[in-house]
C-alpha positions as CSV (number, residue, x, y, z in Angstrom):
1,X,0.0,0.0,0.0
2,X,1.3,3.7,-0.8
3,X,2.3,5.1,2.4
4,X,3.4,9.2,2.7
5,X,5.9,8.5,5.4
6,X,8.3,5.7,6.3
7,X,10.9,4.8,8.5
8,X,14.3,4.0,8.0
9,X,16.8,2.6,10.2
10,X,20.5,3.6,7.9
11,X,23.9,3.5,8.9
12,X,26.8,5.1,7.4
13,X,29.8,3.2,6.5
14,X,32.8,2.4,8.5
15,X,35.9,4.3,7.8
16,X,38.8,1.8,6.5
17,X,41.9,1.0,9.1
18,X,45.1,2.5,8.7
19,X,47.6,0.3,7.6
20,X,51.3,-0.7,9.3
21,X,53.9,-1.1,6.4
22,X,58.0,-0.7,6.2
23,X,59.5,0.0,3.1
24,X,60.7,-3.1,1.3
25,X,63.3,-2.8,-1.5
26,X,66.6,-4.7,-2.2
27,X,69.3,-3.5,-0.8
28,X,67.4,-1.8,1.6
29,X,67.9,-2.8,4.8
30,X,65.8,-0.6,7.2
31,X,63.1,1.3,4.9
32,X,60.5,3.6,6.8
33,X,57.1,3.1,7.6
34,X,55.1,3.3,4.9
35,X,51.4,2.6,5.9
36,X,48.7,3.8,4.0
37,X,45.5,6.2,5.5
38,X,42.5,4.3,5.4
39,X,39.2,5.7,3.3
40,X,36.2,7.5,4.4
41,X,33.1,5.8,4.4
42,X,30.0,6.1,2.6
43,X,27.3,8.6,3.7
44,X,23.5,8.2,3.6
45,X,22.5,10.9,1.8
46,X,18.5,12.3,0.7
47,X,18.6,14.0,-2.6
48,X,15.3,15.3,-3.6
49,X,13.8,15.2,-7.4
50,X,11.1,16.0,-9.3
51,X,10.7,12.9,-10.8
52,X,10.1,11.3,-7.7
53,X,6.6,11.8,-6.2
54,X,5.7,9.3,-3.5
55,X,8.0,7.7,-0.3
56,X,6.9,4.3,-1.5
57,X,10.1,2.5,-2.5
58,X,11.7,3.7,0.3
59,X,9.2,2.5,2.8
60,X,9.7,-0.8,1.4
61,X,12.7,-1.7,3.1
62,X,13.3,-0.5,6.9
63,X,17.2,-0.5,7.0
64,X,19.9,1.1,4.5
65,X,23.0,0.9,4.7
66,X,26.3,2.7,3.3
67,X,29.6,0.8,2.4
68,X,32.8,0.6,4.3
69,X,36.3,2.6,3.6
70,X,39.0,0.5,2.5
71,X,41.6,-0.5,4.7
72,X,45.5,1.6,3.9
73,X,47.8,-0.1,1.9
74,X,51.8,-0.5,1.6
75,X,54.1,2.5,0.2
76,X,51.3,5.2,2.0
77,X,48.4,4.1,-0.5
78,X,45.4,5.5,0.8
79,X,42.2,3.3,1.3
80,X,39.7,4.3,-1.4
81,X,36.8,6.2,0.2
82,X,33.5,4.2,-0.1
83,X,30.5,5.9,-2.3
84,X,28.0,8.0,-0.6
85,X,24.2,6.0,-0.3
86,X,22.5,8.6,-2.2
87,X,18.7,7.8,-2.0
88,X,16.0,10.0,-4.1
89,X,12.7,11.6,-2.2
90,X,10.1,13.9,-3.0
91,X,10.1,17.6,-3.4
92,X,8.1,18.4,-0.2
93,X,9.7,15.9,1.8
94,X,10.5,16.6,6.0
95,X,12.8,14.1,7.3
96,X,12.3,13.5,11.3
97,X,14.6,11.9,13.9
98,X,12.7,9.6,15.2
99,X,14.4,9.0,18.9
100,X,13.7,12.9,19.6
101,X,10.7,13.8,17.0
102,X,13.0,16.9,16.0
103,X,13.2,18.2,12.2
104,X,16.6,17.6,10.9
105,X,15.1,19.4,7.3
106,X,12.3,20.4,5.2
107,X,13.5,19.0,1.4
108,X,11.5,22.3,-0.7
109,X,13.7,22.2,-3.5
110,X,14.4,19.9,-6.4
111,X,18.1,18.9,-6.0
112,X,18.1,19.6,-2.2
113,X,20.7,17.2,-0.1
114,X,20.7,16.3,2.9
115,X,22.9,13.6,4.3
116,X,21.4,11.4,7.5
117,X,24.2,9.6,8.2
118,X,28.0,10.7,7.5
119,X,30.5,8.4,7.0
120,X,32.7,7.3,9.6
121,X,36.6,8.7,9.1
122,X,39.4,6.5,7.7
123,X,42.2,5.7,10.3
124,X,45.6,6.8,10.6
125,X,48.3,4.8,8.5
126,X,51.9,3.9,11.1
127,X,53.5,6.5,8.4
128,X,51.5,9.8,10.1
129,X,53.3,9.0,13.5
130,X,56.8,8.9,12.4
131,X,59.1,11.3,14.1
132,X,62.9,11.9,14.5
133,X,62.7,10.6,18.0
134,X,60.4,7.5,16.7
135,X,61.1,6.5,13.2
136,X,59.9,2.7,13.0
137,X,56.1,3.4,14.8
138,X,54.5,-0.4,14.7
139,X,50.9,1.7,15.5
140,X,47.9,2.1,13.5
141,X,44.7,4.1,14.1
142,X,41.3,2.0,13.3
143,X,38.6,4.1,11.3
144,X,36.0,6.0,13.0
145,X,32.6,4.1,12.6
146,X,29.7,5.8,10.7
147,X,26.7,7.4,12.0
148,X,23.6,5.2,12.8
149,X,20.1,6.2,12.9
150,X,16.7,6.0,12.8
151,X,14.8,8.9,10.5
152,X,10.9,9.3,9.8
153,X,10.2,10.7,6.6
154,X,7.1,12.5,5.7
155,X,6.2,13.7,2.6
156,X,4.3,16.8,2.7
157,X,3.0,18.1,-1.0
158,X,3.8,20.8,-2.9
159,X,1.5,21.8,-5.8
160,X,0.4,24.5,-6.8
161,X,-3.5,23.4,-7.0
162,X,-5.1,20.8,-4.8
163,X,-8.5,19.5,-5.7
164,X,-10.5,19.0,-2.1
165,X,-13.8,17.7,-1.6
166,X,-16.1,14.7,0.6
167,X,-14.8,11.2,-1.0
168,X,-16.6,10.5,-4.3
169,X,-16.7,13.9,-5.3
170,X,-15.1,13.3,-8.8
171,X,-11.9,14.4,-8.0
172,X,-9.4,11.6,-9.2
173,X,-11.5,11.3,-12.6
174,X,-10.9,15.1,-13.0
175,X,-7.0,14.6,-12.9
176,X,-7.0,12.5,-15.3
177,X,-9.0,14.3,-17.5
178,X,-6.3,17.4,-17.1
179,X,-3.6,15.7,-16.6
180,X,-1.5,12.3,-17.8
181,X,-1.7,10.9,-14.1
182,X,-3.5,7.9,-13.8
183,X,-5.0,7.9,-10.2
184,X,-7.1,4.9,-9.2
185,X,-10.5,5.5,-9.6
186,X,-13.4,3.3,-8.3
187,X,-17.6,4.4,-6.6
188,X,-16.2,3.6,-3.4
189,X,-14.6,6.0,-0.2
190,X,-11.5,6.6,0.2
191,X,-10.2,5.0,-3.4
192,X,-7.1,7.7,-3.1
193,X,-5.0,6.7,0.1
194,X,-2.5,9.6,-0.9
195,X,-1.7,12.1,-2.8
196,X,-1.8,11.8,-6.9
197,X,0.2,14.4,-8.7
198,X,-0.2,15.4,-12.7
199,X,1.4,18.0,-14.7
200,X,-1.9,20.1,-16.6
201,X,-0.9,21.9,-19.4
202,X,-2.0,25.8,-19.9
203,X,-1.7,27.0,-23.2
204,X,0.6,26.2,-25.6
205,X,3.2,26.8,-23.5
206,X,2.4,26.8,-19.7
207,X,1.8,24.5,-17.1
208,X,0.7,23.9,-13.7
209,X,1.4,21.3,-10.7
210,X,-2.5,19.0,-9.5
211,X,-3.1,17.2,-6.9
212,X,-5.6,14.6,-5.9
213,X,-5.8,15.0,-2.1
214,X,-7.5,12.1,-0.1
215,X,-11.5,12.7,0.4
216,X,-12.3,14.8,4.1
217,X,-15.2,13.4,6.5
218,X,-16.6,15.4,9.1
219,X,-13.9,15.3,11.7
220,X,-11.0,15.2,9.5
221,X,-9.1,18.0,11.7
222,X,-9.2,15.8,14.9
223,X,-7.9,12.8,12.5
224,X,-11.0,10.7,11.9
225,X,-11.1,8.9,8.3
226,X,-8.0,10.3,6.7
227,X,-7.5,13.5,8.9
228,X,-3.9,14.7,9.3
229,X,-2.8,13.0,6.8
230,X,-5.1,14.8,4.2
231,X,-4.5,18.2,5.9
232,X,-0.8,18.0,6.1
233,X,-1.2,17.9,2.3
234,X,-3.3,21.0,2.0
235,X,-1.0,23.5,3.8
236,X,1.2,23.7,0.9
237,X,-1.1,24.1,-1.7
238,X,-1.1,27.8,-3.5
239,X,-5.0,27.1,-4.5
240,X,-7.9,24.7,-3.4
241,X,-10.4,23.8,-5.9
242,X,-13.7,22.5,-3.8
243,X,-15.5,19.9,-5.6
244,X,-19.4,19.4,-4.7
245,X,-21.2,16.6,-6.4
246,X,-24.3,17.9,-7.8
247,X,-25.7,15.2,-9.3
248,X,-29.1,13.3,-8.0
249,X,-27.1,10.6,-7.1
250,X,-24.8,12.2,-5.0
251,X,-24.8,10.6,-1.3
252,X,-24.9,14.6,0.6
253,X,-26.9,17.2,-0.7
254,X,-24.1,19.9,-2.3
255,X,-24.6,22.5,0.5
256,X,-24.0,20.4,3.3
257,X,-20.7,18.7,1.2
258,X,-19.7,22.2,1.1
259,X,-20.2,22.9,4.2
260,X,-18.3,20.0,5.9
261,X,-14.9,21.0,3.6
262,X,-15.3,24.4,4.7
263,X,-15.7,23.2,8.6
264,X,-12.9,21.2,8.3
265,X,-10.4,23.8,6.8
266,X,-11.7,26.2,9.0
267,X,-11.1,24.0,12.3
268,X,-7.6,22.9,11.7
269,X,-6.1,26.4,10.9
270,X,-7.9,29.7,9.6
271,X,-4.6,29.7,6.9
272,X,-6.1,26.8,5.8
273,X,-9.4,28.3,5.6
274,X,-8.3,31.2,3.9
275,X,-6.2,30.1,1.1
276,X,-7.6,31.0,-2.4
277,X,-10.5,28.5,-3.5
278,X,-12.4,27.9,-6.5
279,X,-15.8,25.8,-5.9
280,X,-16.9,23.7,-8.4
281,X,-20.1,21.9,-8.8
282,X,-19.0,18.3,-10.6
283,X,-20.9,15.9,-12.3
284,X,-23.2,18.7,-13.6
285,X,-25.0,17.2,-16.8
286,X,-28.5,17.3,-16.8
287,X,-31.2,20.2,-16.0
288,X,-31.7,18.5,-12.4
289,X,-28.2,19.0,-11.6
290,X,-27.6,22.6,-13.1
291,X,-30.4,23.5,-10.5
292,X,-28.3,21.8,-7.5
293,X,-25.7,23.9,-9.0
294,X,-27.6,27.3,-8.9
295,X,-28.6,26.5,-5.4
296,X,-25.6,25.9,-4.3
297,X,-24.1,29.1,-5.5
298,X,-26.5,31.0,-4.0
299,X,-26.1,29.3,-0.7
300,X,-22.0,29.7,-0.6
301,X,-22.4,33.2,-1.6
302,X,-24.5,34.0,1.6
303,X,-22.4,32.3,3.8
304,X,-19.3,33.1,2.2
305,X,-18.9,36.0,0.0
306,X,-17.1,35.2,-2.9
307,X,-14.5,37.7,-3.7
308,X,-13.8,39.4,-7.4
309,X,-11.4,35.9,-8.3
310,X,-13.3,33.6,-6.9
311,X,-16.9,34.9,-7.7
312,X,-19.3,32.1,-8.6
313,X,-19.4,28.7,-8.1
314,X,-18.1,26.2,-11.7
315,X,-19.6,24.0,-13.4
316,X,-17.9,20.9,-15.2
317,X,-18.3,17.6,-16.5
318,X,-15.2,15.3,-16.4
319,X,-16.6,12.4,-18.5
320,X,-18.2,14.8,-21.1
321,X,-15.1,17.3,-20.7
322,X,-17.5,20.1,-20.0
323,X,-15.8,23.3,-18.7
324,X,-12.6,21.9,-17.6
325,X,-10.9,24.3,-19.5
326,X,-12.5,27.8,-17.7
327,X,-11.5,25.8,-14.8
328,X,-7.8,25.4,-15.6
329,X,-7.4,28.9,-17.0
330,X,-9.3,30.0,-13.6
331,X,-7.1,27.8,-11.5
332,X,-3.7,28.8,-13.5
333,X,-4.6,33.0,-13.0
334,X,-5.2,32.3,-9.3
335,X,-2.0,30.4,-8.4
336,X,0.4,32.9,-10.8
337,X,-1.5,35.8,-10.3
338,X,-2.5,36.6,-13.5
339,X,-5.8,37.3,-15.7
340,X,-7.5,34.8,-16.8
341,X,-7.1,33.6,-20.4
342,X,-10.2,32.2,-22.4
């Protein structure tokens, strides 16, 4: 199952011994020490990409682990230093320590690195502790042994448009419409689990960052159904779109589907709450549901005055592709701050 955090358990390589060598040639009677630094060892190290959008490879194995430095070798050759673990996570993703609970980093930044666990130092060679008063040292530092720990990641999204709404809203089939992601879609709660993500193109030339957040329940901001882990999500979002199903076969009438969103936002943070939202009234294809629609506008707007941006509630159609343009160009000019292009 697709999981937005995971924990690992990764440990940093060992750095290599140093080495105890005298110089051997014919004719050479008494050569000097000649013992070899050992090498570093490999770091565990979090590099965040774009084309990376979920923690779930990671979370499929608990423990990671760097290689060792090599040891020192004769005639001071130096141990090779062991390659760094690099591991690939989201953009978006905040990487605990899990013994304390403290943030060691919030990744926001494609190419971002952060390294968990650094590589334990290689040791001395006998050839760093000659001297005039101790020329033939027979001593040898071991290296250092690398960091070990145990780190929670969480991935928290950034996009620059999340589509909210009560499960069953139409929500994943409306990324896929707009975008090439291909989110599970099913008539059933809680089909999305976690985030979906899809590119949407604007224009011949622009584009813009979706995602598919999980369906809210009444309750959501003291964690019941998918709680937390839904709002966590939403924080980071530049724009909500609010989808109400309108149709007559939708399980809560659009108002009160409204109205539970809007509770939920409003009870876990009044950023939340405030954050620039587009409503849209989904599923809207016959006369029946274009009345839902109107009343639903009409209801929003008394409760919650719809400024110059945002004025009006949307209608669209996913499976007959009805508006979903207006709504992109709508979503786009909200997020970038810019007019909206027909």
């Amino acid at each position: 199952m697709f999981r937005d955090e995971c924990l690992m358990d990764v440990r940093a390589g060992k750095g290599g011994d140093g080495a105890i060598s005298f110089y051997r040639e014919k004719f050479v009677q008494m050569g000097g020490p000649d013992g070899g630094d050992g090498g570093r060892g490999g770091s565990v190290v979090l590099v965040t990409s774009e084309h990376v959008n979920s923690l779930l490879e990671l979370g499929r194995r608990l423990k990671y682990a760097a290689r060792d430095g090599q040891p020192g070798g004769i005639r001071n050759k130096a141990g090779r230093d062991a390659e760094d673990l690099v591991l690939e996570v989201p953009v978006g993703t905040q990487v605990f320590e899990q013994e304390h609970g403290n943030l060691l980093r919030d990744l926001t930044k494609h190419g971002e690195r952060l390294v968990i666990a650094a590589g334990g130092d290689g040791g001395l060679g006998n050839a760093r502790f000659a001297n005039s008063v101790r020329q033939a040292p027979r001593i040898a530092t071991k290296g250092q042994p690398g960091e070990h720990r145990v780190v929670r990641l969480e991935l928290k999204l950034f996009a620059e448009v999340g589509l909210v709404g009560l499960p069953n809203a139409g929500k994943s089939t409306l990324l896929s419409k707009l975008t090439a992601a291909t989110p599970k879609i099913a008539d059933y709660p809680f089909t999305t689990l976690s985030p979906n993500v899809g590119i949407a193109r604007v224009g011949a030339y622009d584009q813009i960052l979706l995602a598919d957040l999980p369906g809210l329940i009444e309750g959501a901001a003291d964690g019941h159904g998918l709680g937390h882990r839904f709002l966590k999500h939403v924080e980071r979002c530049k724009v909500l779109v609010q989808l109400v199903d309108v149709s007559c076969d939708a399980p809560t009438e659009p108002f009160e589907a409204w109205r539970i969103v809007d509770a939920e936002l409003q009870r876990s943070s009044p950023e939340l709450h405030a954050k620039r939202r587009l409503v849209v009234a989904s599923k809207c294809e016959d006369e029946d549901a274009e009345r839902r629609a109107d009343e639903l506008a009409a209801q929003v707007a008394a409760v919650r005055p719809a400024d110059a941006e945002t004025a009006g509630v949307l209608r669209i159609s996913s499976s007959q592709g009805r508006g979903l343009t207006d709504l992109l160009a709508r979503a786009y000019a909200l997020a970038r701050r810019v007019e909206p292009t027909a």
